[in-house]
N, C-alpha and C positions, 0 to 999 in steps of 0.2 A: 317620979317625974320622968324617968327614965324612959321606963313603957311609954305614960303620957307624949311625951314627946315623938318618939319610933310612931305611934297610932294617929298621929297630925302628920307626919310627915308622909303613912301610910295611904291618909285619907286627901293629900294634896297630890299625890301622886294619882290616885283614881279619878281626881277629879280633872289632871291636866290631859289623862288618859281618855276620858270620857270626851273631854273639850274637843282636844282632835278629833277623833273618832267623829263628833259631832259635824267640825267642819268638812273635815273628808267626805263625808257623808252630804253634805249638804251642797259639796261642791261636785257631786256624782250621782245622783239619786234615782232609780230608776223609775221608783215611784212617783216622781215629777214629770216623765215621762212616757207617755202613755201613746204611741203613734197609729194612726191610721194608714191605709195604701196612698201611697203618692197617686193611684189611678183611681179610675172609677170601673175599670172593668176586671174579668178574672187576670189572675198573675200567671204570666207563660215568661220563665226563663228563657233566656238564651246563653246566660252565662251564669255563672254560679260566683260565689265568693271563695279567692285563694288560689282559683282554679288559675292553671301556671300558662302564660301568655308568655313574649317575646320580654324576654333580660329581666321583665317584674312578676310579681303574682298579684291576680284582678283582684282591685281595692272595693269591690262593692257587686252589684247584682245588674247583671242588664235585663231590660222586662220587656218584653216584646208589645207591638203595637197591634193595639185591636183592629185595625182598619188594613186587615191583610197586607201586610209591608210597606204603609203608607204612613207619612207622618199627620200630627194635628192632632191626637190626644191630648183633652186637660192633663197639665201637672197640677197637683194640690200641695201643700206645704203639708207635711206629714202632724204638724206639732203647732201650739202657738211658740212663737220666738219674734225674731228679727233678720232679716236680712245682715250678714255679716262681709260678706265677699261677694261678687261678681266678676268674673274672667271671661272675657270674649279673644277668642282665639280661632285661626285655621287650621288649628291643630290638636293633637290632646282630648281635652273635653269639649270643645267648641267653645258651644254656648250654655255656660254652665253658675249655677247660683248656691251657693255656701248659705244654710239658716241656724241660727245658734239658738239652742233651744232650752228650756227651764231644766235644771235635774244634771245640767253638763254633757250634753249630746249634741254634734253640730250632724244636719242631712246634707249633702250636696245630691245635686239634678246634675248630669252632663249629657251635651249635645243635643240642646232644646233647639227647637226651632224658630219661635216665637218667644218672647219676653212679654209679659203683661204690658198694657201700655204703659202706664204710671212707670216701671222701671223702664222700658224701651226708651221714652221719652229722658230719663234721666243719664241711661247710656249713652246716647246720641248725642249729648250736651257734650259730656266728656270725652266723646272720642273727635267731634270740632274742635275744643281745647285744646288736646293736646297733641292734635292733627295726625291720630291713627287708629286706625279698624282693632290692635291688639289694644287691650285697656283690660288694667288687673285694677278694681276698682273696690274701697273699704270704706261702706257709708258707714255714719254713727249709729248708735245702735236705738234712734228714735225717728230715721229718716222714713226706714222701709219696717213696720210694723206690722208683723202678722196673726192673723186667727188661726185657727185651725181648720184645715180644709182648703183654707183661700186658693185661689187661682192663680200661678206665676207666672206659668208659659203653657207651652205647647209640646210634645216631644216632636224630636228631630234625627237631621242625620248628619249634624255638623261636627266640624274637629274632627279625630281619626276615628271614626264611625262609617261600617259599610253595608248600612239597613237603617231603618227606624227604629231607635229603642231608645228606652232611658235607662242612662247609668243612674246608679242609683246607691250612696253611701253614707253609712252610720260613722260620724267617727268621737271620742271623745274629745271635748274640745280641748280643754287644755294640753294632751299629747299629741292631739292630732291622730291620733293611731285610730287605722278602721278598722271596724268590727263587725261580725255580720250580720246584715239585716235580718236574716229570719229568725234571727233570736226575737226581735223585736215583733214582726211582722208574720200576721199567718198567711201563710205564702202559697204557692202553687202543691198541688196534688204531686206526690213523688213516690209512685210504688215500684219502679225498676234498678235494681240492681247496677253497681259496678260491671263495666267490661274488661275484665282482664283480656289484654291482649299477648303480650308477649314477655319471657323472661329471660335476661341475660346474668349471665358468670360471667365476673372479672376476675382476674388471675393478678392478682398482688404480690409485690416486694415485700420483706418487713417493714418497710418503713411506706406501705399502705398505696405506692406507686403501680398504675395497672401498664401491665405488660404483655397482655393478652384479655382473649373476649372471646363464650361462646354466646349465642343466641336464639333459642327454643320457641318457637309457635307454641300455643294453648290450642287447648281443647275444649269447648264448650260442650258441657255435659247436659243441666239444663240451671234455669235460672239459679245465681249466686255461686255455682258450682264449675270448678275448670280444672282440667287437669294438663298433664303433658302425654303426649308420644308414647313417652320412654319414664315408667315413675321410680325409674332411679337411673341417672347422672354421671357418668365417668369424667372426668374433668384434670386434664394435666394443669393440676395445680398445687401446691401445699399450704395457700390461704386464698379466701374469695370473699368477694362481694357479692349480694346479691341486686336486681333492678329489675325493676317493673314497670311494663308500659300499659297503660289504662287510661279511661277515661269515664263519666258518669251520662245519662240521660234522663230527662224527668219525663213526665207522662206531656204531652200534649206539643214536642217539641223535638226535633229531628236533630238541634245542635248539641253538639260535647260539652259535656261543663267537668267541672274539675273532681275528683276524691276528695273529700273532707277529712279522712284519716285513714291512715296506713299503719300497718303491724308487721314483725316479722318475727315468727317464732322461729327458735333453734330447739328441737326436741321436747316442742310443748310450752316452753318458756319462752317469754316475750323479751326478745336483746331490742330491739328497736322499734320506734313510734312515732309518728309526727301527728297530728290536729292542727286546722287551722282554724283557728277562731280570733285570731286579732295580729297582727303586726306594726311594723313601724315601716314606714317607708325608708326611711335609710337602708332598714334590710330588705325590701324590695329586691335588688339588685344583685341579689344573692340566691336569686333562684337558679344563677347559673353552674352553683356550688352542688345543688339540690339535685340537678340533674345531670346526667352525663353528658357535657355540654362539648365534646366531640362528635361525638354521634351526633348530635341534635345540626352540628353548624352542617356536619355532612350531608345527613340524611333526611332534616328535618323531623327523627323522631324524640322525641323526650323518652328517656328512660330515666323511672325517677330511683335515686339513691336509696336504696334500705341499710344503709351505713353511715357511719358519720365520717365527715370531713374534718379535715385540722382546721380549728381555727375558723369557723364558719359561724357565725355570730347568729342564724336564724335562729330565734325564741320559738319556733315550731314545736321543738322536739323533746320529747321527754326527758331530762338528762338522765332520769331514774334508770332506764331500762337499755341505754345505747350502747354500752361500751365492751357488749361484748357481739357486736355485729358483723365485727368482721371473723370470720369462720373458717376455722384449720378444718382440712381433709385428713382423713385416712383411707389406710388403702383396706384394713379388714373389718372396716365401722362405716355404717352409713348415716351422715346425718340430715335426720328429718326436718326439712322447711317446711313450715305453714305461713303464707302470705294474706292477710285479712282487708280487703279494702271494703270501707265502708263510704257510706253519704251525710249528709244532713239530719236525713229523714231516717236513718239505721237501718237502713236497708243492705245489705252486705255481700260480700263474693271472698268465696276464700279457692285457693290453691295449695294443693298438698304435693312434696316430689322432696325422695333424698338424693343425698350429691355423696360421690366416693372419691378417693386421689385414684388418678389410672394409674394400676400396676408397671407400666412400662412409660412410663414418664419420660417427655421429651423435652429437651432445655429450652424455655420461654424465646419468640423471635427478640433479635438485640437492638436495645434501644438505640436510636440515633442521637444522639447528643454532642456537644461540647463544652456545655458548662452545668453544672449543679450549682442551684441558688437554696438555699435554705431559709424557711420562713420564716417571720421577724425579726428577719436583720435584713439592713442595709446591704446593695450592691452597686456598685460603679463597674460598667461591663464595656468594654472597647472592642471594636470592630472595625477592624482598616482603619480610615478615619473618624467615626462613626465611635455614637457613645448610648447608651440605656442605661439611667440611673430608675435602680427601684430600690424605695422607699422601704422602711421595716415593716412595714403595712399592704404593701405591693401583692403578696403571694399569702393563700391559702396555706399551703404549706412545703413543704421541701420538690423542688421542681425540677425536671432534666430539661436544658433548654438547647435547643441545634436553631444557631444563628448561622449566617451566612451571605455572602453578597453575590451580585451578580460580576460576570465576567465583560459587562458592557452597557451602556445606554442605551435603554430601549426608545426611540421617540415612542408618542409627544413628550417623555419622560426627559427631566432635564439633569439625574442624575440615576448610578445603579442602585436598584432594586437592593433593600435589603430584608432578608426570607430571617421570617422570627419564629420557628416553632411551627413546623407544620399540621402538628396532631391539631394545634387550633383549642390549646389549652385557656383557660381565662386569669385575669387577674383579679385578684381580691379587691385591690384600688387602680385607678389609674395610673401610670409609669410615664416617664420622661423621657422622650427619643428626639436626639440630637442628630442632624444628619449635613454632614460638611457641605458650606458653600464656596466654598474656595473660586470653583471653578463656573460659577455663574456672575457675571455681569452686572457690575452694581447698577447699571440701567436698569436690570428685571427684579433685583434681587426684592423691593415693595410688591411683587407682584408671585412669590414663591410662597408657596405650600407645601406641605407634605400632604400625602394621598394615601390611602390605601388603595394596593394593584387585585381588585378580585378578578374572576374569570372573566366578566360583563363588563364592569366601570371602573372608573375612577371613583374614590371620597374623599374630599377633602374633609382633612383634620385642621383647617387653618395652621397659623403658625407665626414666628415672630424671629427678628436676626437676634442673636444672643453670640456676639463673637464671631468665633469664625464658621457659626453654624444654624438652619434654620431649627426651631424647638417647635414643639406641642408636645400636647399629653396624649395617648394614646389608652383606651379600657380592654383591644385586645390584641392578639397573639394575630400575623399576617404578614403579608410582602407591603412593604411602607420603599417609597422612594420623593424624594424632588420635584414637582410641577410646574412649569410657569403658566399661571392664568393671566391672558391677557385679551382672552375673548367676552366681549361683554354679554350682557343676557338678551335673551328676546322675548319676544312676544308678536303673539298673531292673534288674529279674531276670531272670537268663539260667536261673537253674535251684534252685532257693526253693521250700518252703511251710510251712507253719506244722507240719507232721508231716513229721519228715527221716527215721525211723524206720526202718531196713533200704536208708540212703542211706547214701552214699560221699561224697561234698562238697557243696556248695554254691559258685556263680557269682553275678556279678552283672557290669554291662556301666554302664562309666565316659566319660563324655563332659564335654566344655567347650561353649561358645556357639563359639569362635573356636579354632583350630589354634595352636600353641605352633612356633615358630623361633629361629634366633639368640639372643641372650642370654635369650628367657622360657623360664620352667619349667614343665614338664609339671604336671600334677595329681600333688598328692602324696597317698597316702593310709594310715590306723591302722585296724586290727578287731579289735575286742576281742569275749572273750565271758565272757561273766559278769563284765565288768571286765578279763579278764586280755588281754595282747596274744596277737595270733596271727597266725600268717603266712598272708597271701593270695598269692599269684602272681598274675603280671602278665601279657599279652601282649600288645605294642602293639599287632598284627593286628589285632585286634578286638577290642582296648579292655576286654580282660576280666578280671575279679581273680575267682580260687577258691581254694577251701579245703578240703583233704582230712580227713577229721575224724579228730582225731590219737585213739589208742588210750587214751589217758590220760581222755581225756573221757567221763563216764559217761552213762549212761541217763538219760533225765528231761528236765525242762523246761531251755532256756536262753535266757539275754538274748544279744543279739546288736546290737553298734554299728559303724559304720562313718561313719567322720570324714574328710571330703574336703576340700582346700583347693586353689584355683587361684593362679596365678601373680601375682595382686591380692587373694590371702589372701581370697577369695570362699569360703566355706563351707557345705557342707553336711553334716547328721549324720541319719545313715538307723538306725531303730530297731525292727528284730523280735523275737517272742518264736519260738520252735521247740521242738520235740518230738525226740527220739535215743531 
């Protein structure tokens, strides 16, 4: 009975095994999934998937428009599904449609131009409603019903888009996590190689802190093949990092798209790896870990990391093969690098070069500092009056940080500048900066911000009175001081006159004093005419709100208002009459 029993419990056990497996399965299938081109014509990248963009890495593919830089390409619905999401925005993806598809795969289209009518018309309902152009909207999942193939929109070049194209993203629905389209999709022609551009040495502490940096040009030998100058390396160091700046190009397309996988041997051995083929957007924001994100704020180059980071959550990276990337010198051994970038399509570029420690080794320049924070732990950091709490979650990992104030008030600034870290390191989360009000005027004080001081502008970081001090959150390392905004926003005409008469819309072009970040809110704004509201659109490109003159509107004189408020409820209300 014994056995009997042990061989039921063995055989219930396969069977709860199998069960899952089954639903798993049935809740992800790729076999239910079978997609076609969202276009009708061939596929020309202009952006690749992973490839590393501004603070994220691009969640999907941008596909160039047939009509030489011009919008008005059918989009198709790649799959039958349903329409799940719809976001209209002047920003981001625009005009962008989310479709949930059989098998557990959702497509998103960004920065359409066009909306089919059937949904156009259903948009249009809802943003009268709820009396605004931005509408994040979630029909049921029997309202908007699709074939495959069907017709949704149009591409565009709305939201933060500066050409015609369609984005274009696989992601699983339930995580949400995208994945890249050409697994799914046979995709454009790619027989060109990785460009290795340039290679840096970073000179490391024990505890993985760089404290210097050289910086090496490549040599192009011929396709996939590069070398350096000099193929071997003196380097006053006694541990280093390696980084590499590159980029990818497909056949038919002059834009940079991203490496799809990176290697870095030590002596033939492989210490370090990344592939991108799926992420989480939560780690999005951790491409600034990824790369050398000093360089990058300086110089605008990305040099991307062949080492690992403390405490860096990207699912990138191989954990097998990293831990030993970071690289002691010697002075009578040379050790052999080989750098392997590859693409999609495996197409590849390698670089060969050893590195030695310089015999006459000179002591590292000295870090500027006055505090060491250490990573996952908490810190409460004091400054004159002035506080930075950061969180156990705040820092990547152990950080040297030189704070500082200023010796006066600079106007329009309405307190001293306080200098946080000038290397212009990043933070793993956002941090807490408290900056005393003591000495502002409870008259202004609803009208105080904190800013970031760059070379150009002002940003405001919004902000809020907490005691004797204004707060926000701040995500980086900069000069942060005190602002009073009490100048409202304006607006001029982009395209206006008092006789619109055998016209199609009306424009106008929307600005603040200061740029809008982290927690402040952009300009919000209402148009009404003759009293009634009416929808403007937006484009944050260039700041522009218009208005297509709806068929319902007849002949004859009208009023026309426009009520602006900034993120310190600063207002302005602009008033014409007009002619139809």
């Amino acid at each position: 009975m014994k056995d009997k029993s042990e061989y039921m419990r063995y055989l219930i056990f396969l069977l709860l095994l199998s069960f899952g497996f089954s639903n798993s399965m049935l809740a992800q299938d790729p076999g239910l999934f079978n997609p076609r081109s969202p276009i009708d014509h061939a596929m020309i990248l202009s952006g690749s998937f992973g490839e590393l963009r501004t603070n994220h890495f691009h969640s999907g593919i941008d596909i160039k428009s047939s009509k030489w830089n011009k919008a008005g390409d059918e989009i198709h619905s790649v799959e039958k599904g349903h329409i799940s999401r719809i976001k209209v925005s002047g920003d981001g993806y625009g005009n962008a449609i989310y479709i949930d598809h059989p098998g557990g795969y959702t497509s998103v289209y960004g920065h359409l131009h066009k909306f089919s009518s059937a949904i156009d018309a259903y948009i249009k309902t809802k943003q009268y409603e709820l009396k605004s152009f931005a509408v994040d909207l979630y029909p049921d999942s029997v309202q908007f019903k699709l074939e495959k193939g069907e017709i949704i929109g149009n591409m565009g070049n709305t939201g933060r888009s500066f050409a015609p194209h369609l984005h274009f993203e696989i992601r699983h629905t339930k995580s949400e996590k995208p994945v890249n389209p050409l697994r799914f999709l046979s995709g454009p022609s790619d027989t060109r190689s990785p460009i290795l551009n340039s290679i840096k040495i970073v000179h490391m502490k024990p505890d993985s802190t760089i404290v210097d940096q050289d910086e090496f040009e490549t040599n192009y030998i011929k396709q996939g093949v590069y070398r350096l100058k000099k193929d071997t390396l003196d380097i006053n160091a006694w541990r280093v990092g390696v980084e590499m700046s590159g980029f990818d190009r497909m056949d038919g397309a002059a834009n940079k798209t991203g490496i799809y996988e990176l290697t870095l041997k030590l002596n033939d051995k492989a210490v370090f790896q990344y592939k991108i083929d799926s992420f989480s957007f939560d780690e999005s924001k951790h491409l600034n870990a990824h790369i050398n994100y000093p360089d990058f704020h300086n110089r605008k180059k990305r040099f991307q990391r062949c080492y690992p980071v403390s405490d860096n959550p990207l699912g990138i990276y191989s954990e097998r093969i990293q831990s030993n990337a970071i690289i002691p010198l010697y002075a009578e051994k040379a050790q052999k690098i080989e750098i392997i970038a590859k693409d999609f399509h495996d197409n590849s570029s390698n670089i060969i070069f050893w590195l030695k420690r310089s015999k006459k080794m000179k002591p590292p320049p000295p870090l500027h500092f006055n505090y060491t924070l250490t990573g996952k732990q908490a810190h409460l950091v004091r400054l004159d009056s002035n506080i930075l709490y950061f969180s156990d979650s705040s820092l990547y990992q152990k950080s040297y940080i030189h704070l500082s104030t200023g010796d006066h008030i600079d106007p329009p600034l309405a307190s001293k500048q306080i200098f946080i870290n000038t290397q212009k390191n990043i933070f793993k989360n956002p941090i807490d900066l408290y900056l005393f009000k003591n000495h502002i005027p409870d008259s202004l004080l609803k009208k105080a911000v904190i800013v970031e001081c760059t070379a150009d502008e002002l940003v405001s970081y919004g902000g809020f009175i907490f005691e004797d001090f204004i707060t926000t959150k701040i995500d980086k390392f900069g000069n942060y001081a005190i602002y009073i905004d009490t100048v409202p926003p304006d607006i001029s005409v982009d395209y206006f006159s008092a006789d619109m008469r055998n016209k199609d819309h009306i424009s106008f072009l929307i600005t603040d004093d200061i740029k809008s970040a982290g927690q402040a809110n952009e300009i919000k704004y209402d148009a009404y005419i003759d009293n009634k509201w009416v929808l403007f659109e937006y484009d944050a490109k260039s700041k522009k709100i218009s208005y297509q003159f709806d068929k319902n509107l007849i002949n004859g004189n009208h009023q026309l208002r426009i009520e602006l408020t900034d993120d310190r409820n600063n207002k302005t209300i602009f008033e014409k009459k007009f002619k139809l």
